[in-house]
N, C-alpha and C positions, 0 to 999 in steps of 0.2 A: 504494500500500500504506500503510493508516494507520500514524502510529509508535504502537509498542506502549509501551517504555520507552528510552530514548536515556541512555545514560551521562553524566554531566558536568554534568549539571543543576545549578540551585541549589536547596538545599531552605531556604535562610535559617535554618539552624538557629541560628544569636545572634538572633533574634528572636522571643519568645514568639508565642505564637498569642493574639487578643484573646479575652474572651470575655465582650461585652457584655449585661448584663440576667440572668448565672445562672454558676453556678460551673464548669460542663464545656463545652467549644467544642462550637462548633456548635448547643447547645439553647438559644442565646437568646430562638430566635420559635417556639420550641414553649409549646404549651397549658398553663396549671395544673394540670391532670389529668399532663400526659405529666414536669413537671419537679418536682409530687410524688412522683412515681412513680422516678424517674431520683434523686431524693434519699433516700428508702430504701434503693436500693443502692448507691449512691455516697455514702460518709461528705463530708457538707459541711464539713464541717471540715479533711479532708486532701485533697478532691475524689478520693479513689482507693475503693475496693473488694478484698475478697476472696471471690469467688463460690465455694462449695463443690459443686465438678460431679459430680453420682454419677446420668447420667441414660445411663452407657454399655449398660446392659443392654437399651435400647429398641431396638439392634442385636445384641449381641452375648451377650443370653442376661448370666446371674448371675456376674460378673466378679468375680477373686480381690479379696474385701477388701470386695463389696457382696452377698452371700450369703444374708445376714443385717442387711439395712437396719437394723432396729428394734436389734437388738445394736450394731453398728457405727457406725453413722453416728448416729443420734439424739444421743449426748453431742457432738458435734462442730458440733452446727449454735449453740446459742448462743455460738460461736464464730466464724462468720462473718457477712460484711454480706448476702449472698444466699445463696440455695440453687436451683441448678440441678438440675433432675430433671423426669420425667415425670408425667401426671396419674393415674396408675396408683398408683406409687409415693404420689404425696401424698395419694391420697382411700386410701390401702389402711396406708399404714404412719406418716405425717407426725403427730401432736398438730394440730390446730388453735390448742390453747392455746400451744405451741412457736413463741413467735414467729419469722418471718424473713422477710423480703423474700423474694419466688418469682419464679423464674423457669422457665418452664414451656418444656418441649422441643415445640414444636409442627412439627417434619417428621418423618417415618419413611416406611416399606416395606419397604426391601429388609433382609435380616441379612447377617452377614457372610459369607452363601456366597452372595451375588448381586452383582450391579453395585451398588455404596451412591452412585452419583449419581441411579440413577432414585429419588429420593421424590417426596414430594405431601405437601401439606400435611397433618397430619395430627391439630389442635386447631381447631375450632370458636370464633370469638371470643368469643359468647357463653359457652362456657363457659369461657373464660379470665378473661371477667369475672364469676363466676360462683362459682370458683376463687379472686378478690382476685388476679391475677397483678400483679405490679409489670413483668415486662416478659415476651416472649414471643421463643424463640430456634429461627431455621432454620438448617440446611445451606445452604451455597453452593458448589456443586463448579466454579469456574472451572477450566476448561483439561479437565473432567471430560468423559464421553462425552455425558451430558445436562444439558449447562451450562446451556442455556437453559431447560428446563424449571425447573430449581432459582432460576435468578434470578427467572424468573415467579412461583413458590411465594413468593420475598421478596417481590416486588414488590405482590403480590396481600394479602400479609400484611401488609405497610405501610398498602395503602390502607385496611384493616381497622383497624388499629394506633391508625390517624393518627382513625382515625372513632370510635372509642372510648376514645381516650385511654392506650394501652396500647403502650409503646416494643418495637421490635425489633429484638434482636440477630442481627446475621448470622455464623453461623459459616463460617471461611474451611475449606474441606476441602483435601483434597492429596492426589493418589492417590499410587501406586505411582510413577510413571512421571513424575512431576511433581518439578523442581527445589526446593525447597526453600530459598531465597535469597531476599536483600531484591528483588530485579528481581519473583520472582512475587509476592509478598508486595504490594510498591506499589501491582502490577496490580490483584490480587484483592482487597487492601483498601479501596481507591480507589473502582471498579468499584460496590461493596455500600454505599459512601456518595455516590456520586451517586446512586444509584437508590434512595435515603431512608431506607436502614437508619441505626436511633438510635446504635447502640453495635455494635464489631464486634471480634469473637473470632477472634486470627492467632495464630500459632507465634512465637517469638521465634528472634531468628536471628542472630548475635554480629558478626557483618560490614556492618552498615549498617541496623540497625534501626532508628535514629534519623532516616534516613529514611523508613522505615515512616510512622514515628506522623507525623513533621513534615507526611507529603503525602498522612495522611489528615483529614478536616476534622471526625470523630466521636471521641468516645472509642477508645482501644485498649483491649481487656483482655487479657493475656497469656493462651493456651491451656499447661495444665502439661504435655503431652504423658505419654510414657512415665515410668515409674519410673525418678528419679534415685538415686544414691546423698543423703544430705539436704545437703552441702554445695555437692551441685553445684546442685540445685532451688534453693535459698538464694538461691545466686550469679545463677540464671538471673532470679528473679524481682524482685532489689536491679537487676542490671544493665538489664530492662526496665525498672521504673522510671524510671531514672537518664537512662534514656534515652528518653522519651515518652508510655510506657505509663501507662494512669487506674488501674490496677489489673489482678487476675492472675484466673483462671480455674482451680483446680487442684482434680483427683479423685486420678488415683492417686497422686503424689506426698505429697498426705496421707493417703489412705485404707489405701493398702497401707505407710505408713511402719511400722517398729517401736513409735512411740509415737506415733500417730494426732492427738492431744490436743494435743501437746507440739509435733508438729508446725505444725499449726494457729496454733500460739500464737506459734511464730516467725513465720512468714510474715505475720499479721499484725502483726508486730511491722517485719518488713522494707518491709512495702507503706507504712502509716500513718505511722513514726517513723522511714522509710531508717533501721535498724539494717542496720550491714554481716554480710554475710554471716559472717565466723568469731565476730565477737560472738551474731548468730541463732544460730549452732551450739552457742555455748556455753551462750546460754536454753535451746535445745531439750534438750541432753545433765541440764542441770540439772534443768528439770520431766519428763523422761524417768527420773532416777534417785530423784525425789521419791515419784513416785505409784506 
């Protein structure tokens, strides 16, 4: 029986990870195509990110807080380093002139009244490049009912990726019935950077995250999950940092916040400049009572 995850490991966390030839591990002996593209969304200056993800509706239909894209969301994007969304959304409601690094949702099929591990890929590389995508992001349902089809959809997507110069992020999914802890988290992150995804999207998890990122060899970017109250989002995205993470992934926690903007403007304030979390609070309450 292979081991899957064995307790007691060393993850050498007192030892940086090198990262010879470019500023994020792992993209050393990637392309000039793949580590301009990877520096658009990743501020080289702090090597972190803040992706702004409003690409939930490509399952789940018009989700509270993304109704109304063009109202909602548009002031918020010259606020982040990327924008995560679908090619619906960007050829239908995005500026072109609105600058921002893309990232394009390229899996879909099922909505949320089906099995969400059967997708298929579901963007065209050519029209990713087509689009300017700075990188392109799948599902990965490890532990899910159709695991292997999903890792295939990555893997098929990488060799796409890799040939056109265009990075892919693997999202880690989690069903119902699946653990939630650094044990699956290692797996499934691990798993999606041996098999050549550039950059990969996990949940943060307060109990051994910092082996997460340590014993993955790609960037992490924090998934924002569910709506937080904003000091706990705060806290979750300063404490990923702090502990491995290149930067944060987050939709509803600023989309659905009370002060959308203000929101925004903390978090990146907490990814770029580790501002701690009751300080981001007190930004955020300040440009919340400004505007």
């Amino acid at each position: 029986m292979p081991e899957v995850t064995k307790e007691g490991k060393n993850f050498y966390l007192d030892i940086p990870i090198q990262t010879p030839g470019f500023f994020l591990k792992g993209s050393g002996s990637l392309d000039w195509g793949m580590k301009n593209r990877l520096s658009r969304i990743f501020n080289p200056r702090s090597g972190r990110t803040v992706m702004l993800a409003i690409d939930h509706g490509y399952f789940q239909g018009p989700t509270t807080g993304l109704e109304r894209i063009d109202v909602t969301v548009l002031p918020l994007i010259p606020k982040a380093d990327a924008l995560m969304l679908t090619r619906g959304i960007l050829r239908t409601t995005i500026p072109p002139t609105l600058y921002a690094p893309i990232v394009i949702r390229a899996s879909g099929g099922p909505s949320i009244l089906k099995e969400l591990s059967n997708e298929e890929i579901a963007v065209d590389i050519e029209d990713a490049v087509r689009m300017n995508a700075s990188a392109l992001a799948i599902q990965v349902f490890i532990g899910g009912e159709f695991e292997t089809r999903s890792i295939r959809n990555m893997t098929r997507l990488v060799d796409l990726g890799l040939r056109y110069g265009i990075p892919v992020m693997a999202v880690t999914a989690v069903g119902k019935e699946m653990a939630r802890d650094a044990k699956y988290f290692r797996l499934a992150t691990r798993i999606c950077a041996e098999l050549g995804a550039h950059i990969i999207k996990t949940y943060y998890v307060p109990d051994g995250f910092d082996t997460v990122a340590a014993s993955c060899p790609v960037p992490i970017v924090m998934a924002g999950g569910k709506k937080l109250p904003e000091l706990e989002a705060l806290t979750m995205a300063y404490n990923a940092i702090q502990e491995g993470a290149s930067g944060v992934d987050m939709g509803r926690n600023i989309f659905q916040s009370d002060a959308p903007l203000a929101m925004i403007e903390a978090v990146h304030k907490v990814v770029h400049d580790r501002l701690k979390p009751n300080e981001a609070l007190e930004l955020y309450k300040s440009l919340k009572s400004s505007r």
